[in-house]
SELUMKE-891184 format. One line per field, with one value per residue (C-alpha): residue number from 1; residue in one letter; chain; x, y, z. Coordinates in Angstrom, 3 decimals, always signed. Layout:
% SELUMKE-891184
n	(NUM,...)
res	(a,...)
chain	(A,...)
xx	(X,...)
yy	(Y,...)
zz	(Z,...)
//
This chain:
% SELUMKE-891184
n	(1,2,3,4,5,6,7,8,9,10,11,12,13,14,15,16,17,18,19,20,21,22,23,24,25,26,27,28,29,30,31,32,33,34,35,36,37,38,39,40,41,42,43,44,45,46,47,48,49,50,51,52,53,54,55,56,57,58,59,60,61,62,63,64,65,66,67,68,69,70,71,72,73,74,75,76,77,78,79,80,81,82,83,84,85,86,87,88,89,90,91,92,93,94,95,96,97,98,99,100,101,102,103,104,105,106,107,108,109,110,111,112,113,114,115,116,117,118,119,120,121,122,123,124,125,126,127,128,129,130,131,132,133,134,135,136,137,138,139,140,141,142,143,144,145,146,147,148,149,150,151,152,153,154,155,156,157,158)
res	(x,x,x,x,x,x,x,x,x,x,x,x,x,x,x,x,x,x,x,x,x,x,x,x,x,x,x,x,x,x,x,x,x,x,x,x,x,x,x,x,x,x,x,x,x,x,x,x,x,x,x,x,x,x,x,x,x,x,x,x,x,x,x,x,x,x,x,x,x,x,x,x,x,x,x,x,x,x,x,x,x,x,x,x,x,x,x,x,x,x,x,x,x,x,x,x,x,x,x,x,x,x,x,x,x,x,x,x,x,x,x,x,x,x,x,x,x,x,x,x,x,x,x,x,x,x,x,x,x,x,x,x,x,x,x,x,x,x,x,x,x,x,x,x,x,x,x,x,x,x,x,x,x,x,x,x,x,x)
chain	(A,A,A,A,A,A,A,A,A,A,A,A,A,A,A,A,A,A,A,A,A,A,A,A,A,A,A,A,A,A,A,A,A,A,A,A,A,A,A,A,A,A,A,A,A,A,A,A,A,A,A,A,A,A,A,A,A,A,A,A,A,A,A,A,A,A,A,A,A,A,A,A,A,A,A,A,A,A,A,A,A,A,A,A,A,A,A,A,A,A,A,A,A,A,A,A,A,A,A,A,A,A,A,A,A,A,A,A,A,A,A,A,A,A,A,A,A,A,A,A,A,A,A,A,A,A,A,A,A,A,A,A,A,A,A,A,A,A,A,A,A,A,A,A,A,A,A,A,A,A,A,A,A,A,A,A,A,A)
xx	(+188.038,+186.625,+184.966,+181.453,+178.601,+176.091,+172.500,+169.927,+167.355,+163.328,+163.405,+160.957,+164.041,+164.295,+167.797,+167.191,+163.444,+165.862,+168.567,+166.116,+164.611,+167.875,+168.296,+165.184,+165.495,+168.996,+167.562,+165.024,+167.262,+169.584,+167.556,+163.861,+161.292,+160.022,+164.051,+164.279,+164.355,+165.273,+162.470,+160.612,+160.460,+157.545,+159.607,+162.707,+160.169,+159.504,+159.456,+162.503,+164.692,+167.053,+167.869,+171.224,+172.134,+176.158,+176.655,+180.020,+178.924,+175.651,+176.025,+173.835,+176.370,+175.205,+172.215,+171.901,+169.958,+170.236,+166.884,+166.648,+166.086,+165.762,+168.100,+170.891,+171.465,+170.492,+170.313,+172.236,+169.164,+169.386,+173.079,+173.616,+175.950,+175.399,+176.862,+178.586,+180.681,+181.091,+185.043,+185.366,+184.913,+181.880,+180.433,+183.129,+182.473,+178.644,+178.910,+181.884,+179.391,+176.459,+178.527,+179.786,+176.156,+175.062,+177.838,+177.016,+173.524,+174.799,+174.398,+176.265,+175.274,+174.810,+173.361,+172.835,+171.187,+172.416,+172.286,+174.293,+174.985,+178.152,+176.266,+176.493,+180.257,+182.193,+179.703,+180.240,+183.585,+183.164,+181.906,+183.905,+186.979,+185.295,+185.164,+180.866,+180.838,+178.530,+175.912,+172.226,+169.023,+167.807,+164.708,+162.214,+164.246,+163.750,+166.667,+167.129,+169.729,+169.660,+170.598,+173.728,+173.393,+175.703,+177.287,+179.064,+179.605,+180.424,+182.168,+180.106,+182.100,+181.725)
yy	(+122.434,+125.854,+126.133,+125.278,+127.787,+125.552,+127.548,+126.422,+125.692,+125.464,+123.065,+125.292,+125.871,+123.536,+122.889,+121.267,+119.765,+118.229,+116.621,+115.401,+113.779,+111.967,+110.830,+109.068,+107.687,+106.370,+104.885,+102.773,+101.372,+100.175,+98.902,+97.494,+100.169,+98.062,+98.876,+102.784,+104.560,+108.196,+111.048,+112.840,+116.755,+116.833,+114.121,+116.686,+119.466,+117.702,+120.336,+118.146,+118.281,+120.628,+120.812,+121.954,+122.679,+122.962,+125.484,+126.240,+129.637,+129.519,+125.133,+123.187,+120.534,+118.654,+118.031,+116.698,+116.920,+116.323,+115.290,+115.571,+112.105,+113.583,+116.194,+114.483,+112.488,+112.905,+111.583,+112.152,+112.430,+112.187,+113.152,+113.509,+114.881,+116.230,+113.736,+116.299,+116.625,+113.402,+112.822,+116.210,+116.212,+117.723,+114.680,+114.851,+118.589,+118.079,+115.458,+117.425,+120.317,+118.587,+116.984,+120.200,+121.221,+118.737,+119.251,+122.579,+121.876,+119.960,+116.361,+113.370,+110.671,+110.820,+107.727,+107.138,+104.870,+103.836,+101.122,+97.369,+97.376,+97.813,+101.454,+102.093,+101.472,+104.970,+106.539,+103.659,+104.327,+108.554,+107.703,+105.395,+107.705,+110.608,+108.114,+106.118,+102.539,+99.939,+99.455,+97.485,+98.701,+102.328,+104.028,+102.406,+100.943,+97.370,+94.835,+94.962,+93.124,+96.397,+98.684,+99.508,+101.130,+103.041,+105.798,+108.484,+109.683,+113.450,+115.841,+118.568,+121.813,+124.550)
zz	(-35.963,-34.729,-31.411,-31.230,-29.939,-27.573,-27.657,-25.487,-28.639,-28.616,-30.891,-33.647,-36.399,-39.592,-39.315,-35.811,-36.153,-39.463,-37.462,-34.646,-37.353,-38.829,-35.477,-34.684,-38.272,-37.453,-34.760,-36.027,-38.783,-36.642,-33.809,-33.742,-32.902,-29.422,-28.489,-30.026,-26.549,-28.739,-28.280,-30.905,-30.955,-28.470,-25.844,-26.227,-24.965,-21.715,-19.047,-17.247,-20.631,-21.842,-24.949,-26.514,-30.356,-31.092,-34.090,-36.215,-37.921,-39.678,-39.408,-37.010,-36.197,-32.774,-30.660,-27.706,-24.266,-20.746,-18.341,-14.692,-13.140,-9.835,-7.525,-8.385,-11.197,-14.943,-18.295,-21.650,-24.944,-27.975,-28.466,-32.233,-34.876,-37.906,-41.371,-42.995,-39.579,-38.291,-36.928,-36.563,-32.376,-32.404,-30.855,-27.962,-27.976,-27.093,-24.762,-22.619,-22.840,-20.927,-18.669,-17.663,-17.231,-14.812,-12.611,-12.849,-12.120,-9.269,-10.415,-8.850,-11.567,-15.318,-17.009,-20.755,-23.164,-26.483,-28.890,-29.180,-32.655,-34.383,-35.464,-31.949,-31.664,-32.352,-29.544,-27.116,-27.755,-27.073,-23.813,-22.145,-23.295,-21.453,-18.277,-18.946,-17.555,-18.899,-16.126,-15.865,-16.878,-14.917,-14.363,-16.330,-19.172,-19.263,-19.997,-23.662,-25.987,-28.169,-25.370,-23.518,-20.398,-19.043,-15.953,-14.941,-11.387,-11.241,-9.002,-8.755,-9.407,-6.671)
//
């Protein structure tokens, strides 16, 4: 696998407005829409997100997105990999990336949402490897038998 190039992205290109898409289609197949937490192009422009596209060459292969909570904790969005390069670690590669950027940024806790369904199993699986716990409901996600919530407390790099 080659390296991946992480670009801060506006979210105004096809090839991203295109997997953005994909995902929030994803989502509502494999959960109900009242439980599809994912945000839409606009909700990814949110003055508190960042948004990050991974790119092999010319190839939009991940997206994903971290949003300040508050000083010191933060949230993983809409964390996505393109088909064609699924297995390949991009996924890993993404969410290794924005965990380095919180820490950067100076945040103690990460938190995440993502689906219950077997769909959701190979990224449950990515983030408890890279050290997420299953946790309760946070901010104002309500208890949900379609979501998983889960953490991360960080060291914050110097």
């Amino acid at each position: 696998m080659s390296h991946l190039v992480f670009r801060i992205d506006d979210l105004s290109g096809g090839p991203t407005r295109e997997l953005v898409a994909h995902h929030l289609v994803g989502m509502h197949a494999s959960s109900p829409a009242e439980s599809v937490f994912a945000l839409d192009v606009d909700g990814l422009r949110h003055p508190d997100v960042t948004f990050w596209s991974g790119w092999r060459g010319e190839h939009l292969v991940a997206i994903g997105a971290l949003k300040q909570l508050d000083e010191t904790s933060g949230e993983l969005k809409s964390m996505r990999v393109a088909d064609t390069h699924l297995g390949t670690g991009a996924g890993r590669a993404m969410l290794q990336h924005l965990i380095a950027e919180a820490r950067r940024r100076g945040m103690r806790t990460l938190w995440l949402e993502t689906g219950s369904t077997d769909d959701f199993q190979p990224a449950l699986r990515l983030y408890a490897s890279e050290g997420f716990v299953e946790c309760g409901p946070f901010g104002d996600y309500p208890e949900n038998p379609f979501s998983v919530f889960m953490t991360l407390p960080l060291s914050v790099v110097e």
